[in-house]
C-alpha positions as CSV (number, residue, x, y, z in Angstrom):
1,X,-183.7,24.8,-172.2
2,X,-185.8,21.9,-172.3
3,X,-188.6,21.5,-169.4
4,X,-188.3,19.0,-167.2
5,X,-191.8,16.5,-167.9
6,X,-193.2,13.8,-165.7
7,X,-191.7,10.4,-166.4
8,X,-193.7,7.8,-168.9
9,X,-197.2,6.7,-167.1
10,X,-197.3,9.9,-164.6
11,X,-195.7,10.3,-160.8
12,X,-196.9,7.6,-158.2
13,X,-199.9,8.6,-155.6
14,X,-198.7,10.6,-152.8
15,X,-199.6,9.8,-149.8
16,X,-201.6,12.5,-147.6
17,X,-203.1,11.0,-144.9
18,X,-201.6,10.1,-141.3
19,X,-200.1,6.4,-140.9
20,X,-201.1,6.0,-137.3
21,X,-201.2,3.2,-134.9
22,X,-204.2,1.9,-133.5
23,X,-204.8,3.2,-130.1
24,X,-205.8,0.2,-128.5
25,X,-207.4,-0.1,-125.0
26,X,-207.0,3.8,-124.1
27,X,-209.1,5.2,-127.0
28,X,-211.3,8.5,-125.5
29,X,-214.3,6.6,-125.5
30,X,-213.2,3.8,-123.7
31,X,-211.5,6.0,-120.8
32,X,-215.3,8.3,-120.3
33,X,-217.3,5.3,-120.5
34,X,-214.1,3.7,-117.9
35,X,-214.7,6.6,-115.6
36,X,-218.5,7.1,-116.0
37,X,-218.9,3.4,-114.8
38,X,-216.5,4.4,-111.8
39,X,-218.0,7.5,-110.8
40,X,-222.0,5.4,-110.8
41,X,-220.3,2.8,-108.7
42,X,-218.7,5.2,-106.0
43,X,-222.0,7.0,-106.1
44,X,-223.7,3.9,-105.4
45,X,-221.7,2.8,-102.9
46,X,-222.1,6.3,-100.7
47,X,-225.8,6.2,-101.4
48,X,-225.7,2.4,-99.6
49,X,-223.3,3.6,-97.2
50,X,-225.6,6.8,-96.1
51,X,-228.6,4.4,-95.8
52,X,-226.6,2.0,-93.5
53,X,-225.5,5.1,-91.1
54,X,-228.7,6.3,-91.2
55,X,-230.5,2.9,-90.2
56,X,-227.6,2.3,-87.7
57,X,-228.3,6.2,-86.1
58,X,-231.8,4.6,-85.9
59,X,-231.2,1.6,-84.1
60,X,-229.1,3.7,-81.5
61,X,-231.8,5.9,-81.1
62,X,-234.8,3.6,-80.4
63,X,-232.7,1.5,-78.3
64,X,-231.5,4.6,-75.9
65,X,-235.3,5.4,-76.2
66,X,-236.3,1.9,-74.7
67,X,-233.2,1.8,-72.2
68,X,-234.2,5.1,-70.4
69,X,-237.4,3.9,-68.3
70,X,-234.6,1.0,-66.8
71,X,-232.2,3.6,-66.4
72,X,-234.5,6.2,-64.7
73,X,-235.5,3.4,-62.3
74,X,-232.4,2.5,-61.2
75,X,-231.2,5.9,-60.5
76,X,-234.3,6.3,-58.5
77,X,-233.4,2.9,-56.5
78,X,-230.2,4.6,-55.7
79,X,-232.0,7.9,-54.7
80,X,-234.4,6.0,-52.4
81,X,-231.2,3.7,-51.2
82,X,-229.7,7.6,-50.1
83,X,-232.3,8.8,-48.7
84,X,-232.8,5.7,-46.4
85,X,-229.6,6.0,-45.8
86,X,-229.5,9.1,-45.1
87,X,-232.4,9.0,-42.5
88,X,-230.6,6.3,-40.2
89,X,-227.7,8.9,-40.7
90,X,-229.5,11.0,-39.1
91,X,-231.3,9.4,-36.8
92,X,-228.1,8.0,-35.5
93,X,-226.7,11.2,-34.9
94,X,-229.5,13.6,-33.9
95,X,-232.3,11.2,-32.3
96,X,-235.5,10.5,-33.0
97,X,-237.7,13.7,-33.2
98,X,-235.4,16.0,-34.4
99,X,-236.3,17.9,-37.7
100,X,-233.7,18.8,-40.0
101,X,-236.0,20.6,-42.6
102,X,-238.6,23.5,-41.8
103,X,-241.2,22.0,-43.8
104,X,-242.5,18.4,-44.6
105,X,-242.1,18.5,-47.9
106,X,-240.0,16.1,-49.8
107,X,-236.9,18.1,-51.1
108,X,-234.9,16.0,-53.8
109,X,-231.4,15.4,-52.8
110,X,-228.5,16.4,-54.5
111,X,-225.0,15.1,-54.8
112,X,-222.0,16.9,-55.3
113,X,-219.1,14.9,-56.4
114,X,-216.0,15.4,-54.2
115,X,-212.9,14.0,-54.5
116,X,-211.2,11.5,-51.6
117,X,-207.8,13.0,-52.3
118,X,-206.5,16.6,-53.9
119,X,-203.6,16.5,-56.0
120,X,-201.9,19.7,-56.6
């Protein structure tokens, strides 16, 4: 039996490597470099947004730090507006020379918050 030879001028090239398509816009390095750029910009953006709260906690601090010394007087103006009050109350009521405290010292009121009407 006669061997089979190649044909006249040899077999044509064979073809070993991969006929892909291009990957276009999605190619690996464009999709890290894609999310690296959105990761820095959400970083940046909490690192602005921290500052902001921060200097805003600030702002509410310092100005309940300068709003206390009004405050303080006008709850003493209402204390002293009691206590007048409270005086004619009494003077009203008992007279004029009686004493409703054993001692002379000035004993800071307090209030007690009581309801007009209980609800059950």
């Amino acid at each position: 039996m006669p061997q089979d030879m190649p044909p006249v001028g040899g077999y044509g090239a064979v073809q070993y490597k991969r006929n892909l398509p291009a990957h276009g816009l999605f190619r690996p390095r464009n999709l890290i470099l894609a999310s690296a750029g959105l990761m820095v910009y959400g970083w940046y953006q909490l690192v602005v947004g921290v500052r902001e709260m921060n200097e805003m906690a600030r702002e509410k601090m310092w100005a309940r730090i300068h709003l206390i010394p009004m405050l303080q007087a006008e709850c003493d103006r209402d204390l002293v507006r009691r206590h007048l009050a409270d005086q004619a109350r009494e003077k009203e009521l008992l007279g004029e020379n009686f004493k409703v405290y054993n001692s002379d010292r000035y004993v800071r009121p307090t209030f007690a918050a009581v309801p007009q009407h209980v609800t059950k």
